[in-house]
C-alpha positions as CSV (number, residue, x, y, z in Angstrom):
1,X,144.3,123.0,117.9
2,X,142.5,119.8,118.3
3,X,144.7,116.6,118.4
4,X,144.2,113.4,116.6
5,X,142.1,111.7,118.8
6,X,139.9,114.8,119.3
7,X,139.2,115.1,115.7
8,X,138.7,111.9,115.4
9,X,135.7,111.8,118.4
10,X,134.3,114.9,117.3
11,X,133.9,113.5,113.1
12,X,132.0,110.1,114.5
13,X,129.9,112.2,116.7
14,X,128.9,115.0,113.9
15,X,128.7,111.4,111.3
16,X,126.3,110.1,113.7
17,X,124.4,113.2,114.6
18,X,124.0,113.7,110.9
19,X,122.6,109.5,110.6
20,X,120.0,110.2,113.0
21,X,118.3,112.9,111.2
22,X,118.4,111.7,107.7
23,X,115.8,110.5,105.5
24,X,114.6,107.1,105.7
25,X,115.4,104.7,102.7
26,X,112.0,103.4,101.1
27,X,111.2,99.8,99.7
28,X,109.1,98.5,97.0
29,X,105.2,97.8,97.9
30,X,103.2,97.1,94.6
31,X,102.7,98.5,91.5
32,X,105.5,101.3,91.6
33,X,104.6,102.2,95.2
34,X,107.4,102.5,97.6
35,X,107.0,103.0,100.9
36,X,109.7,104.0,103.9
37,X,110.9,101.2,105.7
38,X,109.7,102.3,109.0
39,X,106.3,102.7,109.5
40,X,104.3,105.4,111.8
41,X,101.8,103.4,114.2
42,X,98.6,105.3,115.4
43,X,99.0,104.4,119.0
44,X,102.0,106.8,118.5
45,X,100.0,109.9,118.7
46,X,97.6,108.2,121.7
47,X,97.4,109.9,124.9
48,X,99.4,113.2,124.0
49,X,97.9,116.6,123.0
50,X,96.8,117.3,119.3
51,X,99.7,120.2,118.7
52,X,102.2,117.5,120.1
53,X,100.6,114.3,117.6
54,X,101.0,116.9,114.7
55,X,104.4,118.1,116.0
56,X,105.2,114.7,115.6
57,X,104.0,113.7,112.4
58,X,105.3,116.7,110.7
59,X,108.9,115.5,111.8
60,X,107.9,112.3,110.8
61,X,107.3,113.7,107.3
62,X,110.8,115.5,107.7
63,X,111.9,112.5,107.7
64,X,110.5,110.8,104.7
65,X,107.9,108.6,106.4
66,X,105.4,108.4,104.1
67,X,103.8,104.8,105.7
68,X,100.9,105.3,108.2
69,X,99.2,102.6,110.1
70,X,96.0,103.0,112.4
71,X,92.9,101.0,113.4
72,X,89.7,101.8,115.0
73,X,90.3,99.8,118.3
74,X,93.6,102.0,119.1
75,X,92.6,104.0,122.2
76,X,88.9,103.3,121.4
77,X,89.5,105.6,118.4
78,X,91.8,108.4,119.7
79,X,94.8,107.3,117.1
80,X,92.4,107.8,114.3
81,X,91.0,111.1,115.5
82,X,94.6,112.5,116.2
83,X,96.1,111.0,113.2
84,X,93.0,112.1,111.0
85,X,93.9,115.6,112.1
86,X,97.7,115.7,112.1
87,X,97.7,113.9,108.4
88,X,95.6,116.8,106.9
89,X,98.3,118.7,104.8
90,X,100.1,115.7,103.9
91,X,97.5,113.3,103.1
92,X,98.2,113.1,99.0
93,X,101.9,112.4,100.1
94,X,101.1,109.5,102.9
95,X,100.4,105.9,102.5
96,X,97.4,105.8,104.7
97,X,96.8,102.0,106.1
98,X,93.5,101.2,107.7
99,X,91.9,98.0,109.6
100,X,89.0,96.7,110.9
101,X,87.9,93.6,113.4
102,X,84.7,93.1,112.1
103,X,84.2,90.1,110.6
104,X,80.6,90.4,108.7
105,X,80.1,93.1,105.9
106,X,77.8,94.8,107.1
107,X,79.8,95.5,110.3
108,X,83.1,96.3,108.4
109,X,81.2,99.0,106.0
110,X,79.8,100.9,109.5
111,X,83.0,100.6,110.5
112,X,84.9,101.4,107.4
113,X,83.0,104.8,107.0
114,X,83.2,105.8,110.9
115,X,87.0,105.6,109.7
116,X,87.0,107.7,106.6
117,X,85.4,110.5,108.5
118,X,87.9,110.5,111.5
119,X,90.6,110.5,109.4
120,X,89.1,113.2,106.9
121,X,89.8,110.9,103.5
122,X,86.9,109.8,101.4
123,X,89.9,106.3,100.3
124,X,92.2,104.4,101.8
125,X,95.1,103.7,100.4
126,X,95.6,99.9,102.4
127,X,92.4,98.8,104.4
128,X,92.8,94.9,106.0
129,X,91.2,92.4,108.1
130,X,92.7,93.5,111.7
131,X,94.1,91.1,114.1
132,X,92.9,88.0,112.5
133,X,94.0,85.4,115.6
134,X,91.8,81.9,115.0
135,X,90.7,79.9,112.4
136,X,87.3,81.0,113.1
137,X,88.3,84.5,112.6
138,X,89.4,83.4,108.8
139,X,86.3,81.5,108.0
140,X,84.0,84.1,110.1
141,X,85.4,86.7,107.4
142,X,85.1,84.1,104.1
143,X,81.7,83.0,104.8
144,X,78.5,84.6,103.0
145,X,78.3,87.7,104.3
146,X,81.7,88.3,105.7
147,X,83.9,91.0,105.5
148,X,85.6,89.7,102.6
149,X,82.7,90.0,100.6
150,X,82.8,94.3,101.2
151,X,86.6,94.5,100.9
152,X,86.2,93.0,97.5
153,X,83.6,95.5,96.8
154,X,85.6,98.4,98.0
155,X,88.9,97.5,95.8
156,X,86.1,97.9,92.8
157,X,84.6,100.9,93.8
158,X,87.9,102.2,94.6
159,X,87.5,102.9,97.9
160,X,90.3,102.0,98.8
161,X,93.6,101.0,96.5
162,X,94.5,97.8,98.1
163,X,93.2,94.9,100.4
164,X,95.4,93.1,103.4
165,X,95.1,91.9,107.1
166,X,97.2,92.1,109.8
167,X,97.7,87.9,111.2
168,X,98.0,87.0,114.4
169,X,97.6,83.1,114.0
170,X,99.6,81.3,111.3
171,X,96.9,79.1,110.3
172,X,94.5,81.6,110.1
173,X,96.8,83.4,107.7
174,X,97.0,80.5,105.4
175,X,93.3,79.9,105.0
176,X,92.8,83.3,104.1
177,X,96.4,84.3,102.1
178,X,95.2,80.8,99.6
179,X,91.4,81.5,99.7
180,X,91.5,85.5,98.3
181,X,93.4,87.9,96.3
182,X,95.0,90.0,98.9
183,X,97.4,92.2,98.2
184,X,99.6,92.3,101.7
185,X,100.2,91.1,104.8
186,X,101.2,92.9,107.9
187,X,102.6,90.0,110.2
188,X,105.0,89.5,113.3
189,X,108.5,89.4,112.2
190,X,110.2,89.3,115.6
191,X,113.1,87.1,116.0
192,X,112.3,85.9,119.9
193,X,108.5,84.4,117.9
194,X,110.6,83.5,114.7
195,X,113.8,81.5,116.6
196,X,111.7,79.9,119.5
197,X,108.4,80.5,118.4
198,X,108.3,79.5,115.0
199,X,106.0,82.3,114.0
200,X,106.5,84.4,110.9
201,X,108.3,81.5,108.0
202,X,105.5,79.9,107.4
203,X,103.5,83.1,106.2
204,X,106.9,85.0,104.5
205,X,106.6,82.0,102.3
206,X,103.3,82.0,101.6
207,X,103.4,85.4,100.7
208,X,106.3,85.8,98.3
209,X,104.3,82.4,96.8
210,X,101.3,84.6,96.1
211,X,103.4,87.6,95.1
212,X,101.8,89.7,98.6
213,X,104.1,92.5,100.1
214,X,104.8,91.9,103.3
215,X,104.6,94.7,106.3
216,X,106.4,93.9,109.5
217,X,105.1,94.2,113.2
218,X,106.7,93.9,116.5
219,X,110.4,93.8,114.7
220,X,111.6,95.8,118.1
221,X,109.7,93.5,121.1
222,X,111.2,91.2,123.4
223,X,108.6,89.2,124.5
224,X,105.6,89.0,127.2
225,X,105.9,91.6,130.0
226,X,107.2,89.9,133.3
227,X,104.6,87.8,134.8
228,X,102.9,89.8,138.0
229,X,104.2,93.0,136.6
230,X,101.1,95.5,136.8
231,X,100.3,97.9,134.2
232,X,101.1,101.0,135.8
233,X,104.8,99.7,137.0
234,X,105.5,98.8,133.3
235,X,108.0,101.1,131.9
236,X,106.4,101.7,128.3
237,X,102.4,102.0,129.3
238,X,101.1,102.1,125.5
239,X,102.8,98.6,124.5
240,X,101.0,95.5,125.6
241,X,104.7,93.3,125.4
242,X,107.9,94.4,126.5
243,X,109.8,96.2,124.3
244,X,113.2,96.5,123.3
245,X,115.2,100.0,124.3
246,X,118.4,98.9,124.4
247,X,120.0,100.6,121.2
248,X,122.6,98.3,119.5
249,X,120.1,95.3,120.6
250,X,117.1,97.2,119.3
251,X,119.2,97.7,116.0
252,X,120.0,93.9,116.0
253,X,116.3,92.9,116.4
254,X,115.6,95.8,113.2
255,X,118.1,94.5,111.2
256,X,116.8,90.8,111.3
257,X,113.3,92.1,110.6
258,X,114.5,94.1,107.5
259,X,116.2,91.3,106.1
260,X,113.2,89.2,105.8
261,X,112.7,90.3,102.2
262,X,110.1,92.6,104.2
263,X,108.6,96.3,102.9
264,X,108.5,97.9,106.0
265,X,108.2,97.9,110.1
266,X,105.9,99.4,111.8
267,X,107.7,100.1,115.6
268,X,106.3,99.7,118.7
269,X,103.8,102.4,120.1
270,X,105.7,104.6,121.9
271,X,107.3,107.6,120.3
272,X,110.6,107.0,122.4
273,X,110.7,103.7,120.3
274,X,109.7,105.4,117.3
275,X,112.2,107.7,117.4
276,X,114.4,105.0,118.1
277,X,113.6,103.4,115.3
278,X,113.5,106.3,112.7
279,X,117.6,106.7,114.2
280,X,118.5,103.2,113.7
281,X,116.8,102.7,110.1
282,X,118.4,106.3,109.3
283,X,122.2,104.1,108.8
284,X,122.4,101.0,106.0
285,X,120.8,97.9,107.7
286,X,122.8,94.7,106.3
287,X,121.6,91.1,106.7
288,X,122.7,90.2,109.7
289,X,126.0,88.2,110.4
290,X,126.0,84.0,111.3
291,X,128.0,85.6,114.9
292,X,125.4,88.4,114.8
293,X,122.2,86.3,114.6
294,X,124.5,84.1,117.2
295,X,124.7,87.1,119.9
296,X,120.3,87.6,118.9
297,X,120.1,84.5,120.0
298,X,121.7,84.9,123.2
299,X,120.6,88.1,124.2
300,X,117.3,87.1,123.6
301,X,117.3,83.6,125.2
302,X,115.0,84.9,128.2
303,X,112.2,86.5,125.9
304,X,108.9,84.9,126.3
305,X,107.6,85.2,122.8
306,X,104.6,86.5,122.0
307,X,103.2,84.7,119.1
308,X,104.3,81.0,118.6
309,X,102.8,78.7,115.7
């Protein structure tokens, strides 16, 4: 007969073993759409064999991801091929969220349809200005000729059911957030670029202003890899920061993210960290705590961040 203490053990270890595997709670988007509040990055599926990206995605689905984030520069187009081909029986079901770097039209529409055909789609559901990270980026993309000029064509045609970018540079995100009708935003919301940084307040405002849904990245990094540290001695190859693995740290840094008024996260690129995430986000997320954000704060002191303002 199992004593107190035993029964006790063995109902929080069967509560949390139950946690990690249920479905992930999903957040408004736009216009009725709802998407899970963890994202699935492409890079996820990079450098793995096809049976294991679609292994991987169908658990995913399990799961109730339905978000799904790629780009063309991921592995010089591995993520799209292997996501293209693990997505197949569950495209209709999947928020599928596509970007490019080109800046002119013409070069956004060549990419654009390289895209559709890795991916086997003929529309995206979310297609955005990747990575913009200057000023000139912003105005590179708003001049005659720019990209902007075949996203707006592409929301008409229908090619794709909403227009975004993903910022890297605050100012840049400004110019473009008050100078088109965009739709979202997919921005840093890290708390080491957020607390010492000041990255990230600037465009949550600006967006809720413009009525924009906001998509999180980098909710679960640290900061910049230790300088000198080469490539191949850094523990998680497929993420160009460091990463946070430590779990109740890790669900610290998620639960600041989610309480940005944001839609989703998209994890860091490894599918240790993914699964990571999909665990944490599994259990209710609060706001976090004035002695929680406190102990953030100090166990982040250290991070490098990796955007500032």
């Amino acid at each position: 007969m199992l004593n107190r203490r035993e029964w006790v053990l063995g109902t929080v270890a069967a509560q949390a073993a139950a946690g990690a595997q249920a479905a992930l709670p999903k957040r408004k988007f736009k216009d009725g759409v709802e998407l899970s509040v963890i994202g699935f990055g492409g890079i996820v599926v990079t450098a793995m064999p096809q049976s294991e990206a679609d292994r991987r995605v169908a658990a995913a689905m399990d799961r109730g991801v339905n978000y799904y984030d790629v780009a063309p520069s991921y592995a010089a187009g591995e993520a799209e091929k292997q996501l293209g081909i693990a997505l197949k029986p569950y495209r209709k079901r999947v928020f599928l969220a596509e970007k490019t770097q080109k800046r002119d039209a013409r070069g956004a529409q060549e990419e654009f349809e390289e895209s559709l055909r890795r991916l086997h789609t003929d529309y995206f559901d979310l297609y955005q200005f990747h990575a913009v990270g200057s000023m000139e980026d912003a105005e590179k993309i708003l001049a005659p000729g720019g990209a902007a000029e075949f996203f707006t064509k592409l929301k008409k045609e229908g090619k794709v059911r909403y227009i975004g970018f993903s910022a890297h540079h605050a100012g840049a995100a400004l110019r473009l957030m008050d100078a088109l009708p965009l739709d979202s935003v997919l921005f840093p919301v890290n708390f080491a670029a957020w607390d010492k940084g000041g990255f990230g307040p600037q465009i949550l405002a600006k967006a809720k202003q413009k009525g924009m849904a906001r998509l999180a990245l980098k909710a679960m990094a640290l900061g910049q890899w230790p300088k000198g540290l080469p490539r191949d001695q850094r523990k998680y190859r497929k993420c160009w920061y460091e990463p946070i693995d430590d779990r109740s740290l890790a669900q610290l840094a998620l639960r600041f993210t989610l309480g940005q008024e944001i839609t989703s996260a998209i994890p860091p690129g490894d599918e240790r960290l993914f699964d990571l995430a999909m665990d944490l986000a599994a259990a209710p997320l609060p706001k976090l705590s004035a002695a929680e954000m406190a102990d953030l704060r100090t166990r982040t002191a250290k991070a490098d961040p990796i955007f500032r303002a």
